[in-house]
N, C-alpha and C positions, 0 to 999 in steps of 0.2 A: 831313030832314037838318038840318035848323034847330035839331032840341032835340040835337041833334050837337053842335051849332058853339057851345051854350051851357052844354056841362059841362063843356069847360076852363077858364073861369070860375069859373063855380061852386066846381070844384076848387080854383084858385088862391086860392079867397075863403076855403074852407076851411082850407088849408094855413097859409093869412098867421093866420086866428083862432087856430087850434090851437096855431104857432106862438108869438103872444102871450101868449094863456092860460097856455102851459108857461112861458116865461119870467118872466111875474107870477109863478108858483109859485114858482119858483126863486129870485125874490128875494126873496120873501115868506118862503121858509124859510130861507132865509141872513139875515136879517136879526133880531137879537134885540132882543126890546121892551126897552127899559130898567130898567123896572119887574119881569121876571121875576126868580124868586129862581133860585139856585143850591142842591143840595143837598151835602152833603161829611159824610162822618165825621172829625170831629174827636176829635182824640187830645189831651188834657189831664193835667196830674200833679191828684193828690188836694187837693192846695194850690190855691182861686181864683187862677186867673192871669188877666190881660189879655189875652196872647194864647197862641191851641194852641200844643202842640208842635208839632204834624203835622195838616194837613188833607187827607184826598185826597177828589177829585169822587167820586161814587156817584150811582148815581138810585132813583127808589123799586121795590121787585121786584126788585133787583140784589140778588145774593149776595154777602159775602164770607166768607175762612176764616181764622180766628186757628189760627194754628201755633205749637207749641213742644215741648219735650222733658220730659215725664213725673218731676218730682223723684224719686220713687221708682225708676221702673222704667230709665228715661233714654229709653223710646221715643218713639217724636213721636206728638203727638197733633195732630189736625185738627178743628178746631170750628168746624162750618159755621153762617151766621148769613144774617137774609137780614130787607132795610131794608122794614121794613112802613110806614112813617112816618116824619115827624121826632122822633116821639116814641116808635115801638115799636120794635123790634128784635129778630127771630124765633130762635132756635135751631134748628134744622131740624134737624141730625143733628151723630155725635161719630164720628169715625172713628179707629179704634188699635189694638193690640196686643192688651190686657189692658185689661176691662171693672174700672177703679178709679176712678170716680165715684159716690161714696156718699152723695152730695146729691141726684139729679138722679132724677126715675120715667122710664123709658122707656116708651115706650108698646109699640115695637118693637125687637127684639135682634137682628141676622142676622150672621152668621158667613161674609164673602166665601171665595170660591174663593182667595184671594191671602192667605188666615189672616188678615185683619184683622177686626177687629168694627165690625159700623156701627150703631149707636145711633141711635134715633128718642125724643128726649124727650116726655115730652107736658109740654103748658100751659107752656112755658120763653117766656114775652113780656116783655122789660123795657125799659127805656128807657135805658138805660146800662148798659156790662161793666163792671166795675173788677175790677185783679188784681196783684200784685207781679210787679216784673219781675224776669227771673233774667238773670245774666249771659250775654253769648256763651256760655259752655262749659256753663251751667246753666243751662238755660229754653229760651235763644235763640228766643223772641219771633219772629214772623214775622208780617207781615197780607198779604192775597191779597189785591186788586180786579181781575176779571177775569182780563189776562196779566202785570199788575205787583202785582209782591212788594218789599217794603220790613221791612227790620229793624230794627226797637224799639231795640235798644241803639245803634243813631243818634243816638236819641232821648231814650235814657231811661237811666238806672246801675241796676246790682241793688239791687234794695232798693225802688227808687223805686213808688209806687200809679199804675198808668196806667187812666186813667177812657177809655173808648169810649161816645161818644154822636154822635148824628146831626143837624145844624144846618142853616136854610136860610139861604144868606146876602142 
C-alpha cells in the first residue's frame, strides 16, 4: 500500500513540471527577440523613393496573387506568385480566360472544368515584378495575401510603374 500512497505525489510533481514546462513555452513563443527581422512585400513606384507605397507582412512559402483585368480582352487574370526568399519570387501559375501571354513558356496548359485556363510557367524566378498600372476601370490592379486583398489604385494613378519586391525589415 505504500507505493499507493506515493503516486499522488509523484503525480502532483508531475502535473506542477508539465505545468511549468507549458508555460515557459508559451512565453517563450509570445515573446519576440528584438533582433528578428520581419518579412513584407514592398510595393514601390519605378522612381528611388525613401519610403514604399504599400508594405504588407508575408513569410517565406506564402503565396500571393496579383489580379487585374486583361487590356485586350478585359478578362481578369490571376497571377499566382509565391516568396521563395527575400530575393526570389516564384511564378507558380496564370489563371484566365484566354491563353495571351506571349512572353512566358509554360511548362503546363490545363483547361479547368469552370472554362478557365491554368497555366504552369516553367523557370519564371525573379526578384522583383514591375508593371504599369491601369486605372480602376482599366487594369484594376489587385494584390491577394492570404484573405486580404488591397487595390493598387490606392496607391498608385494609371500610368504609374509599380515595382514588387520582397524586403526583410
Amino acid at each position: 500500500m505504500k507505493a499507493i500512497s506515493h503516486r499522488p505525489e509523484k503525480f502532483r510533481l508531475t502535473i506542477a513540471w508539465l505545468t511549468i514546462t507549458l508555460s515557459s513555452l508559451l512565453i517563450a513563443a509570445a515573446i519576440k527577440p528584438t533582433n528578428a527581422s520581419e518579412l513584407f512585400l514592398v510595393f514601390a513606384k519605378e522612381q528611388k523613393q525613401e519610403k514604399p507605397v504599400l508594405q504588407i507582412p508575408i513569410s517565406y512559402g506564402e503565396e500571393f496573387v496579383l489580379t487585374y483585368l486583361h487590356s485586350y480582352s478585359k478578362f481578369p487574370v490571376h497571377e499566382h506568385y509565391r516568396l521563395i526568399s527575400a530575393s526570389q519570387i516564384e511564378l507558380t501559375r496564370i489563371v484566365q480566360r484566354a491563353s495571351q501571354c506571349s512572353d512566358i513558356i509554360f511548362s503546363q496548359v490545363n483547361l479547368r472544368e469552370d472554362g478557365w485556363l491554368e497555366m504552369v510557367p516553367k523557370n519564371r524566378i525573379t526578384n522583383e515584378i514591375s508593371f504599369v498600372a491601369g486605372s480602376p476601370d482599366l487594369g484594376n490592379h489587385k494584390v491577394q495575401v492570404g484573405l486580404k486583398q488591397w487595390r493598387l489604385s490606392d496607391w498608385y494613378e494609371g500610368g504609374d510603374v509599380v515595382v514588387i519586391r520582397a524586403e526583410e525589415h
